[in-house]
N, C-alpha and C positions, 0 to 999 in steps of 0.2 A: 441589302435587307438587314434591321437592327430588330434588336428584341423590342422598341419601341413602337416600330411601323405593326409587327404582330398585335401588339397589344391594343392598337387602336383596331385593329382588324377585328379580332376576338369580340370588342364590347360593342363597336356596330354592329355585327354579326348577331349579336345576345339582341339589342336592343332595334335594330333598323329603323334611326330615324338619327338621321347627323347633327341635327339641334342639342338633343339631348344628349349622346354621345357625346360631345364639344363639351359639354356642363361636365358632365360625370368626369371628362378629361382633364379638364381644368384646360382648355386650350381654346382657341377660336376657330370658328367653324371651317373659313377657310386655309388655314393649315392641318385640319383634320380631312380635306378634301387633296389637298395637293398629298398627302401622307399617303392615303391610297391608292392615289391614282401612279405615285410610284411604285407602290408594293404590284400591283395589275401590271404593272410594267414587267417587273422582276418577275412573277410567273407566268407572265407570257400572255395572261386572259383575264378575263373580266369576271371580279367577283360577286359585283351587285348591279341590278338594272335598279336604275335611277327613274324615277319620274316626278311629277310637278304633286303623287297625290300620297306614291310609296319608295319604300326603298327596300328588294327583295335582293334574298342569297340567288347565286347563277349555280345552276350545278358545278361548275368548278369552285363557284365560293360553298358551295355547301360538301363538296369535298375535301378542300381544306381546313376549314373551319376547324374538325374535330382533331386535328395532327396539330393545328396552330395553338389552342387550348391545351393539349399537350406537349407540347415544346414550351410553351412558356411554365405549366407547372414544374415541369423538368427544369430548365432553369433556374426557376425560384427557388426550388429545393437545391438546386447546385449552389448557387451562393449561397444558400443556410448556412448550407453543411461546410461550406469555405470559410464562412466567418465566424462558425463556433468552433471549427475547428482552430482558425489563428488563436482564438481565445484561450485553447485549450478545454474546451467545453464538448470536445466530439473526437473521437480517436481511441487506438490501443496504447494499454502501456504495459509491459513486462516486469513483474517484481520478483524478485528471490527473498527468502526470508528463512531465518533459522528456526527450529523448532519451538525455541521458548520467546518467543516471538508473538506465537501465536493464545499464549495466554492472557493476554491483557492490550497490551498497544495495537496488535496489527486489527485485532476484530474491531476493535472502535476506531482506529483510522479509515480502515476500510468503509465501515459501514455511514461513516461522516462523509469520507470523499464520494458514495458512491448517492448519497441523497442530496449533495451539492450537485456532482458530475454523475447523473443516473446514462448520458447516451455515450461514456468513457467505456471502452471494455478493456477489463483489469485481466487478465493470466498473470496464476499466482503459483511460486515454486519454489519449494521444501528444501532446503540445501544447506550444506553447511560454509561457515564467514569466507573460508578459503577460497572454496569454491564460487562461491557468488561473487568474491571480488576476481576471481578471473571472467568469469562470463560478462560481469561488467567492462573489464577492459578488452573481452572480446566482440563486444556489440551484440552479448545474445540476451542479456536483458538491461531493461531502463535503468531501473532503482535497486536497491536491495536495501534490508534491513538486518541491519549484521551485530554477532556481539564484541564488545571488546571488553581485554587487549585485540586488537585485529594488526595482521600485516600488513606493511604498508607496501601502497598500491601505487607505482607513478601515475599522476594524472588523474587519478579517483578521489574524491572529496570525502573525507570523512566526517559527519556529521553529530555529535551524540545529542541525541534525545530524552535521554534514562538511565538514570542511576541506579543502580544494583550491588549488593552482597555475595559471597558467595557465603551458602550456610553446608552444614554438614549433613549428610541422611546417612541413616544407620537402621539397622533390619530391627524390628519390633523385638522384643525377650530376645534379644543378643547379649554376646558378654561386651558389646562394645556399646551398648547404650544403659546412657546412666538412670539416674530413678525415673520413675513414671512422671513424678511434676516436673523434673529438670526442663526447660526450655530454652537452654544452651547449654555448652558444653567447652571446655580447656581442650584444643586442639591437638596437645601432645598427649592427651587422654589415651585417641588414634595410632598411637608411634610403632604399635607391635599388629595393628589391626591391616588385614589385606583391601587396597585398596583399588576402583573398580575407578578407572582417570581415563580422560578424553584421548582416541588416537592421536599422537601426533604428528603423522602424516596429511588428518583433514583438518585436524582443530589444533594448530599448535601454541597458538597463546594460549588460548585455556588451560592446554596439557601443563606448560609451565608453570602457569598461575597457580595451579592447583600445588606442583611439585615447589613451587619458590612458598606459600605458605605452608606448608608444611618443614621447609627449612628454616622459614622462620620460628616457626614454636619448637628447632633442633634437631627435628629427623630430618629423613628420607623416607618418603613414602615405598610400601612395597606394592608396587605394581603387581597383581594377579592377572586383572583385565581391561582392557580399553576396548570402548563404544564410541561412535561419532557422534548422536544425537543425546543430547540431556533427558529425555524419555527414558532414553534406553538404560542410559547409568542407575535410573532411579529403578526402573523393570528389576536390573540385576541385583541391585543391593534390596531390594524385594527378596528377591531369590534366595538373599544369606549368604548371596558370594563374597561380600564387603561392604567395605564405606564406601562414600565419595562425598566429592563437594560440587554443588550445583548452585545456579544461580538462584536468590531467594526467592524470585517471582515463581520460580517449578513449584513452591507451596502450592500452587492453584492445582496440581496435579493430585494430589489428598489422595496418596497411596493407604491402601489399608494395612501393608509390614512393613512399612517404614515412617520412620519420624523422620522430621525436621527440624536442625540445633543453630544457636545462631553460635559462630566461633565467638570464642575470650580468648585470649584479647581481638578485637577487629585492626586487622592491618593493613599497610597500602597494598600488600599482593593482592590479598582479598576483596578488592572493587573490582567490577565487572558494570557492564551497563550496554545500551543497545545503540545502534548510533543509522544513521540512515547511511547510504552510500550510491557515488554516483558520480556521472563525470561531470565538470559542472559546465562544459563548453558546449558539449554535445545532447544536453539536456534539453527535451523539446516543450514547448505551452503545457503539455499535460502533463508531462513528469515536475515540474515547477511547482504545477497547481497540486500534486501529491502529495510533496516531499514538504511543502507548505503547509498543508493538511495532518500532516503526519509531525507536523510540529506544533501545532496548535493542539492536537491533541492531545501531544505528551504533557502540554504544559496544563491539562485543562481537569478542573475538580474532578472530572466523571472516571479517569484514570487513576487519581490518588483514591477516591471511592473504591475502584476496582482490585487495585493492590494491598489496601488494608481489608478485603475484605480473607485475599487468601494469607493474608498473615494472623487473622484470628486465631492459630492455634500456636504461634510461635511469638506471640508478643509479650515482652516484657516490662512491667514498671521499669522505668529507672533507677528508683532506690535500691529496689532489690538487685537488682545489677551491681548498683557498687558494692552493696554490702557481699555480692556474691553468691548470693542464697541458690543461684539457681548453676552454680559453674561446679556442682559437686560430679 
């Protein structure tokens, strides 16, 4: 018995008249008779009485009938769902991603892969670079979206997407924030001020990034407090516990005691940017179709839209830049 022999079953079944049947089949009528009379074979009895005027279901054809109509849309649906899933078009996939992350790239990747791939189901999970590159090389999730500097990872692909700043945030009417129009700031300004820097246990490149620009403008940062998430840094220097330096896109978070300072001078410590991550052997159709998505998107107007929009309040001319007007 083939999914074929059903199917011709089914539409005589619907229709009882083999002429027509044969048309709607595209087949000849006597191959549409030798078809059946094998399937009657294979379950043992006779599905239709035959005559010179009709051609009726037998109770056993009209007992099967309704299971044969159902196994074939079972079927049909089984190979759908087999071919968009090779496709990548039908399936789970597992992302990690960091918190600032979620300001700008992830909701517009998301929201682009999920109106291409709407029968994809995405679990999406908060963690930080360290972490999510081990769970990637543990097989508990697909993708991640990590920031760098990141550790590297044997066998995990790192990808970058996005470039980024690290800028300065400082508690509102502090002694460590300069005039009210300043929209940057001379980093060694910081040198005496307590600073609120990423654990180094979950976030270790960051934690250096942070402490290697500030050895470049001559100090050592004094550590008070470390936080894992960029949130959180900005929450405490909220607080009046200190400074920190966060990635520029945290602009979108538009704390109410706290500013945002672009550093002077901009140094290489001070890039940062997001990078996609993932293994690239083990990577299945739908993680492909993601990490594909997630790059067209970084590259695409609606994200530079996005980012200049949370830099409205820390953007500067150029000129005045170099003249310095704003590094008091």
């Amino acid at each position: 018995m083939n999914d074929r022999q059903l199917r011709h079953f089914v539409v005589l079944g619907e229709l009882l008249n083999f002429r027509k049947t044969a048309q709607k089949l595209n087949i000849v009528q006597p191959a549409l008779s030798a078809s059946i009379k094998r399937l009657e074979e294979e379950f043992g009895a006779a599905l239709f009485e035959r005559s010179t005027r009709e051609v009726r279901l037998t109770a056993a054809g009209e007992a099967a009938l309704g299971e044969a109509t159902k196994a074939l849309r079972h079927l049909e649906r089984a190979m759908r769902n087999a071919a968009e899933s090779a496709a990548g078009n039908r399936g789970q996939l597992s992302i990690g991603f960091v918190g600032s992350a979620s300001f700008a790239l992830l909701p517009l990747g998301v929201r682009a892969f999920r109106t291409e791939y709407p029968k994809v189901v995405l679990s999406l999970q908060e963690s930080t670079s360290s972490r999510i590159l081990a769970m990637i090389e543990a097989g508990d999730i697909d993708v991640g979206l990590i920031r760098t500097p990141a550790v590297y990872s044997p066998g995990v692909a790192i990808d970058p997407v996005a470039n980024d700043q690290l800028v300065a945030v400082v508690p509102t009417d502090s002694p460590w924030s300069p005039t009210p129009r300043a929209r940057s700031i001379v980093l060694k300004r910081l040198a005496n001020a307590p600073f609120i820097n990423f654990a180094f246990k979950e976030a270790p490149m960051l934690h250096m990034a942070v402490v290697n620009c500030c050895r470049e403008a001559g100090f050592s940062p004094n550590i008070v407090q470390e936080a894992i998430q960029v949130q959180t840094v900005i929450t405490l220097v909220e607080s009046g516990l200190g400074v920190g330096l966060v990635p520029a896109v945290s602009r979108h978070h538009k704390p109410a005691n706290a500013r945002f300072l672009r550093l002077l001078p901009a140094t290489a410590a001070s890039r940062t940017g997001l990078a996609l991550a993932y293994k690239p052997d083990g990577l299945s159709v739908v993680g492909r179709n993601f990490v594909d998505t997630m790059r067209r998107v970084a590259k695409s107007k609606h994200l530079k839209q996005s980012l200049n929009h949370g830099d409205e309040h820390t953007a500067v001319p150029a000129k005045r830049l170099r003249r310095g007007e704003n590094a008091r």
